[in-house]
N, C-alpha and C positions, 0 to 999 in steps of 0.2 A: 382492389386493383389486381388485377391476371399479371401474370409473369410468362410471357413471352419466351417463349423457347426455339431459336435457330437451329436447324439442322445442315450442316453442309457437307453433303456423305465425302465430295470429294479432297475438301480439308482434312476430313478423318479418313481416309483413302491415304493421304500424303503424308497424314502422320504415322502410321502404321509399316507406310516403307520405310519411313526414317528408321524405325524402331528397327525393322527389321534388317535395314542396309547396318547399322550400328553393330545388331548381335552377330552379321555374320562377321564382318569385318575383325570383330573381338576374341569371337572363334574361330577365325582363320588365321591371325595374330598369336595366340597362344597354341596353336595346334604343331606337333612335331611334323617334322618332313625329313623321310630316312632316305639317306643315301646309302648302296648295300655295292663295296669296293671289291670286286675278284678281280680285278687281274692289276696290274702294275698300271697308275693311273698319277696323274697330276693334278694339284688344287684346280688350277684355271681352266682344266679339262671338265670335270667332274663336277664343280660346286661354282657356287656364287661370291665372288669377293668378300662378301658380310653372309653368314649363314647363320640367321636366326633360326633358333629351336629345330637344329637338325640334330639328329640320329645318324652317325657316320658307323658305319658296320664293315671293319676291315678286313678281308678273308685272312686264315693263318697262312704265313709263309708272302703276304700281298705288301708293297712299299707304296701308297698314297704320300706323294711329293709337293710338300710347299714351296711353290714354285713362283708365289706371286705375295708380294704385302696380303695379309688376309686375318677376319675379324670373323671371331665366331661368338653367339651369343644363346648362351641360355643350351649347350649341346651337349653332345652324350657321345665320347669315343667309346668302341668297343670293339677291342680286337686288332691282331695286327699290327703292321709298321708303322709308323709316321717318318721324312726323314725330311729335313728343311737346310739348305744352305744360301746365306748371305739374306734371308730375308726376315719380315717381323709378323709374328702371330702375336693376337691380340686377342685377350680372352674376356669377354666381359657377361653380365647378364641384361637384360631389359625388362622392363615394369617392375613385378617384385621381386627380390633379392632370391637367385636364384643357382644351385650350386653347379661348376663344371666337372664332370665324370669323364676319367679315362679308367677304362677298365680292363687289363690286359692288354696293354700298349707299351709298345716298344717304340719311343721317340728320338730321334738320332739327331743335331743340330751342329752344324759346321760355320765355320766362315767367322772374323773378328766382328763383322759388323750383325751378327744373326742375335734377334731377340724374341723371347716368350714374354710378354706383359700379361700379366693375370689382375684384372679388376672385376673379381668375385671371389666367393668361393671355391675351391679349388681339391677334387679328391682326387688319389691316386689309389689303385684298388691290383694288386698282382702287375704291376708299373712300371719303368723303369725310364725315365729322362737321363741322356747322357749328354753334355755340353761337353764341345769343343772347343778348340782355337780359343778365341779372347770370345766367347759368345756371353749371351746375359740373361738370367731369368729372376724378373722380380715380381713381386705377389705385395698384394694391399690388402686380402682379407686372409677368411682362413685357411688353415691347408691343412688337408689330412691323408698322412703317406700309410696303407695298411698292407702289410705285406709288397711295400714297393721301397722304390730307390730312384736318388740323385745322386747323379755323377757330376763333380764341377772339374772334369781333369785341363790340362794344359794352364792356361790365363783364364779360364770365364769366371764368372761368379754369379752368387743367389744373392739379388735383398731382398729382407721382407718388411716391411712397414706395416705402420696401424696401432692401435693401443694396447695394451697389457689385458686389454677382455677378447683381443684377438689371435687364434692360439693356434700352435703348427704342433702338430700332433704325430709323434711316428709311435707305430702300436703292430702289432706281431711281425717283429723281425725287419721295420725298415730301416732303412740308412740313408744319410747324407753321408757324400763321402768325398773332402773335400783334397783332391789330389788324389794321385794314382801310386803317388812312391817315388816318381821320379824327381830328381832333384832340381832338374830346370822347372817345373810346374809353381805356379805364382795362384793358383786359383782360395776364392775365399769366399766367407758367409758372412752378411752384413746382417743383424738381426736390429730394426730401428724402432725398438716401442712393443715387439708380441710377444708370448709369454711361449717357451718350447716347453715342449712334453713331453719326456722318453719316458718306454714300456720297457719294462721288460726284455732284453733279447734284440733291442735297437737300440743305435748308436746315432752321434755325430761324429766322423772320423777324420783326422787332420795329417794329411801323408808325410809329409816333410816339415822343415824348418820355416821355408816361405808360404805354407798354405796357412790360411789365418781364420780364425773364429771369433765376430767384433760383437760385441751384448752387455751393453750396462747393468742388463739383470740378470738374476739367477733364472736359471732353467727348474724345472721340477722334475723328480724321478719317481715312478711311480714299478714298485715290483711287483708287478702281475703284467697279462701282454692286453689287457685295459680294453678300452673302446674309445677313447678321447672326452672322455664324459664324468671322470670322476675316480677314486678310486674306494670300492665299500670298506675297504681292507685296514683306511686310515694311516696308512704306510708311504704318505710324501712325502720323499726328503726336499728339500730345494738346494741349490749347488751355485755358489757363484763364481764365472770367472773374470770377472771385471780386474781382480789385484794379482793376478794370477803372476807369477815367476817364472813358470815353467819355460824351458828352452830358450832361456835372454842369457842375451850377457855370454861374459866367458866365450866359447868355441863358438856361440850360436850368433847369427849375422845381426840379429835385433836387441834392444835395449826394450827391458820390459816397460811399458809406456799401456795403460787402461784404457779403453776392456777389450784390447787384443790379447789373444789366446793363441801362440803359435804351437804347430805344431813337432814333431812328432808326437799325437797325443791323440786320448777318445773319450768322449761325452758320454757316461756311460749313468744307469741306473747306479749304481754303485761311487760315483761323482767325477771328477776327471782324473784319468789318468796318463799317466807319459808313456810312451808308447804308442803304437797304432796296431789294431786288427787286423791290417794286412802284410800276409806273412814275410815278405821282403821287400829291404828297398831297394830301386830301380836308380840304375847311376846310367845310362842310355841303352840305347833300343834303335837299331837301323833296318829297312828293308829295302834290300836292292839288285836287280837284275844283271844277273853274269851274264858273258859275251855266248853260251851255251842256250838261254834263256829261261833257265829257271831263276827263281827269285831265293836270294839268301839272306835269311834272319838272322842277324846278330842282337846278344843282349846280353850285360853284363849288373851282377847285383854286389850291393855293397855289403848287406848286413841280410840272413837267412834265420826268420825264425819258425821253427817248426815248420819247415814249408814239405809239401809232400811232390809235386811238378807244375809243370806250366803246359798248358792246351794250348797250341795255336791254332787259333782262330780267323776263319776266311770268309769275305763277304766278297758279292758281286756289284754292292749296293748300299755298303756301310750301314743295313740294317739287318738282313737275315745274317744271321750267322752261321758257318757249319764248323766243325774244325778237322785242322787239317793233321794233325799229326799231337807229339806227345813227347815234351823232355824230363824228362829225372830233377828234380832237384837235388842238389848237396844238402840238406836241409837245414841245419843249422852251422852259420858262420859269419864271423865279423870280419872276412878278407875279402875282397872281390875274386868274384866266381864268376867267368866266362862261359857264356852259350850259344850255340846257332842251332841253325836249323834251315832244310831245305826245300823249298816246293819245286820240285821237279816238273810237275804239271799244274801250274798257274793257267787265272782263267784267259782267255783269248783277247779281252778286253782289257778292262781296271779289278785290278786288286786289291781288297782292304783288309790289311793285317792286324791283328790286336792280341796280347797274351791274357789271357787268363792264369792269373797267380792262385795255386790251390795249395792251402796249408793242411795239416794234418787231421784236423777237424771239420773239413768241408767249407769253413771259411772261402773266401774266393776275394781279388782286387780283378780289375784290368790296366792296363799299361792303355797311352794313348795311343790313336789307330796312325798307322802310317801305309800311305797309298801309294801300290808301283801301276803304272799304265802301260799295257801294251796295245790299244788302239788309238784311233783315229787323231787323241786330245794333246797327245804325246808328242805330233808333228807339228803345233799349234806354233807359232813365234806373233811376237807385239813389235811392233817397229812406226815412227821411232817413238824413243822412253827414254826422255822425257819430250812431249812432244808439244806443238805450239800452235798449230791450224786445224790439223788432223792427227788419225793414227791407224793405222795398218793393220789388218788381222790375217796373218797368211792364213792359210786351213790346210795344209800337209798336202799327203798325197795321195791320199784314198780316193779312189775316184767315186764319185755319184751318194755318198755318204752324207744326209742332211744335219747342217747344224744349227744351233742358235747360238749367235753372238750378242752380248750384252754390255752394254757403259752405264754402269752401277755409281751414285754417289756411295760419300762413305755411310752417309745414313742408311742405305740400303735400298734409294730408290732409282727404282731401273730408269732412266735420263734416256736411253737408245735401244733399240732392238730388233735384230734381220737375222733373216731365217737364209742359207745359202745351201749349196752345197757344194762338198770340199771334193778338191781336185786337183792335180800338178797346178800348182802356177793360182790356184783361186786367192782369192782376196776379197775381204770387205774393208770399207774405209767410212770411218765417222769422222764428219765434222766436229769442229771442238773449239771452235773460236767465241761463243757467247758461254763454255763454263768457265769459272775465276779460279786461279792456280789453285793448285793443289792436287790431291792423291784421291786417284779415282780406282775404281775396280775393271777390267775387264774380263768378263767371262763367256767361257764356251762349252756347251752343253753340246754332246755328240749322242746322236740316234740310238748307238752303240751303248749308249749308257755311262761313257764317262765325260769327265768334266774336268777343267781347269779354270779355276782364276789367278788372274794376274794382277798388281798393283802399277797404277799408270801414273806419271807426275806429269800435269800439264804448269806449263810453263811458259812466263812471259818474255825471259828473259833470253 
């Protein structure tokens, strides 16, 4: 019996585009797609809300502004600013486990309600994340800080979650640094489950009393500046602070209570100790415009060690820095030591001031930034507050000056948003009778480059 063979070229015609609709699709899925940022540019200008397997490329001296809730997956920073306020980046990968690279970025995050969510891998390479206000950055896998830095100053904080095989790794010379010195600062480090790993030459640094360091388990220190991989040397110690004493009780506002670690104190290869790396502490810090219009810096420290001066520091943008001048410090003292300083010629617009604390060693802190405005945002008023049907956005009096006004929940999603421009007399007015009471955000974004938010309470009553 013959066995009959069918040929039907245009079924194998039909399979063959499958095949090949398939392979492109899979290569076009996994294939990078570079964004290359020169000049001052916004997410929602520039990119895609979700930006799978991009390559963002930031010129130096360039501010790429998070400007919109936005998800990036599987990408590659390099270079540059970042600066984001009142919104949330989300970092994730897609198909296989895939890690996110910032590599010489400067990330700047403002606003109580702004959050980094990291669900990947996560490297910081020549780095630097600074959190503001009450902001939040929390991480599920691992994280590897090399030659970078985490600043948690003011209220924010870092958690990091995952198992004890999941591991946060700081290796030549990085830091957490949780507080800036000043004594109103509350920020802190929740560590739920990963195993830390200080190098050599990095820290975890605790500014004050109120910054806190939470970890049921020991950390490991390893003295060499490592790679995150191990150490040949056989020289792990491990360090716990879970029963820790340090800074309770007595003068100190907290009761020692497990596995808080308050500060004044540092995570160091050599195990914790009391004290902190930066060289003084910060009892307040004002910047404010005379009736002349220059802006005047005051700042006063409580306790001076080793310290060698303070830079201050000026932005147009709360990311480029330049600075602006240069004070002496007393260097060591446990009296309060009074400082100012004056910018005579402040920028035309918004101001963003920050000290740089430099000890005798090169060591370096920052103080939290504080912002004077002299354009458009500055004329800004909310009326009324607390309000009940509507609410009012005057817009100053620059005439022909474009702005965006925004009605932010507190989660940080934008509810409203008109674009006007500000004039004698202009105004925009949002409905508000379908949001349920409570504390909303108003924000306004001026051409000019600066910005205000304000807290609104809508009300039934």
């Amino acid at each position: 019996m013959k066995t009959k063979i069918y040929n039907h070229p245009e079924k194998t015609a039909f399979t063959l585009l499958l095949i090949l609709a398939a392979f492109v699709l899979t290569t076009s899925a996994s294939a990078q797609t570079t964004y290359n940022i020169t000049a001052a540019s916004t997410w929602s200008a520039k990119l895609p809300a979700t930006c799978t397997n991009c390559t963002i490329n930031i010129s130096a001296g360039v501010t790429l502004t998070i400007d919109q809730a936005a998800t990036c997956q599987n990408c590659v920073f390099n270079g540059g600013e970042l600066s984001m306020t009142s919104q949330t980046l989300n970092i994730q990968y897609t198909g296989s486990q895939k890690t996110t690279f910032f590599n010489g970025v400067n990330f700047t995050i403002y606003g109580d309600n702004a959050k980094v969510i990291v669900n990947a891998p996560l490297s910081l390479s020549g780095s630097t994340f600074t959190f503001n206000n009450a902001s939040s950055f929390t991480t599920s896998y691992q994280v590897d800080l090399d030659a970078s830095r985490v600043n948690l100053y003011e209220n924010s904080s870092m958690k990091s979650t995952g198992s004890s095989t999941t591991e946060i790794n700081l290796t030549k010379s990085s830091e957490i640094v949780i507080g800036n010195g000043s004594k109103t600062s509350n920020s802190g480090f929740t560590v739920s489950g990963p195993t830390v790993n200080i190098y050599k030459d990095s820290y975890v640094v605790l500014g004050n009393d109120n910054n806190y360091y939470y970890d049921w388990a020991a950390y490991n220190a390893y003295n060499n500046n490592g790679n995150g991989n191990g150490n040949a040397n056989g020289d792990l110690v491990s360090y716990s602070t879970a029963s820790s004493t340090m800074n309770c009780g007595g003068s100190y506002p907290h009761a020692c209570s497990g596995p808080y670690l308050y500060g004044p104190a540092s995570l160091t290869v050599s195990g914790t100790v009391s004290g902190n790396v930066l060289p003084v502490v910060l009892v307040g810090f004002t910047a404010e415009k005379n009736n002349a219009g220059a802006i005047v810096l005051n700042w006063d420290t409580k306790m001076e060690t080793n310290a060698s001066h303070f830079e201050i520091e000026r932005s147009a943008n709360g990311s480029s820095w330049t600075t602006a001048g240069t004070v002496q410090a007393v260097g060591n003292s446990s009296v309060q030591s009074d400082y100012s300083f004056t910018d005579q010629d402040p920028l035309p617009a918004v101001n963003y001031y920050r000290l740089k604390m430099v000890d005798l060693d090169g060591r370096y802190g920052y103080t939290e930034i504080k912002v004077v405005r002299n354009g458009l945002v500055s004329k800004v008023s909310f009326f009324p507050n607390p309000a009940r049907d509507y609410v009012n956005v005057g817009l100053g009096e620059t005439s022909g000056v474009q702005v965006t006004v925004r009605l932010i929940s507190q989660s940080g999603q934008v509810l409203q948003e008109k674009k006007a421009a500000a004039g004698a007399g202009a105004t925009v007015t949002f409905p508000i009778r379908e949001y349920a009471t409570g504390l909303y955000i108003l924000s306004v974004t001026g051409a000019d480059g600066t910005h205000e938010s304000s807290k609104l309470m809508i009300s039934r009553s």
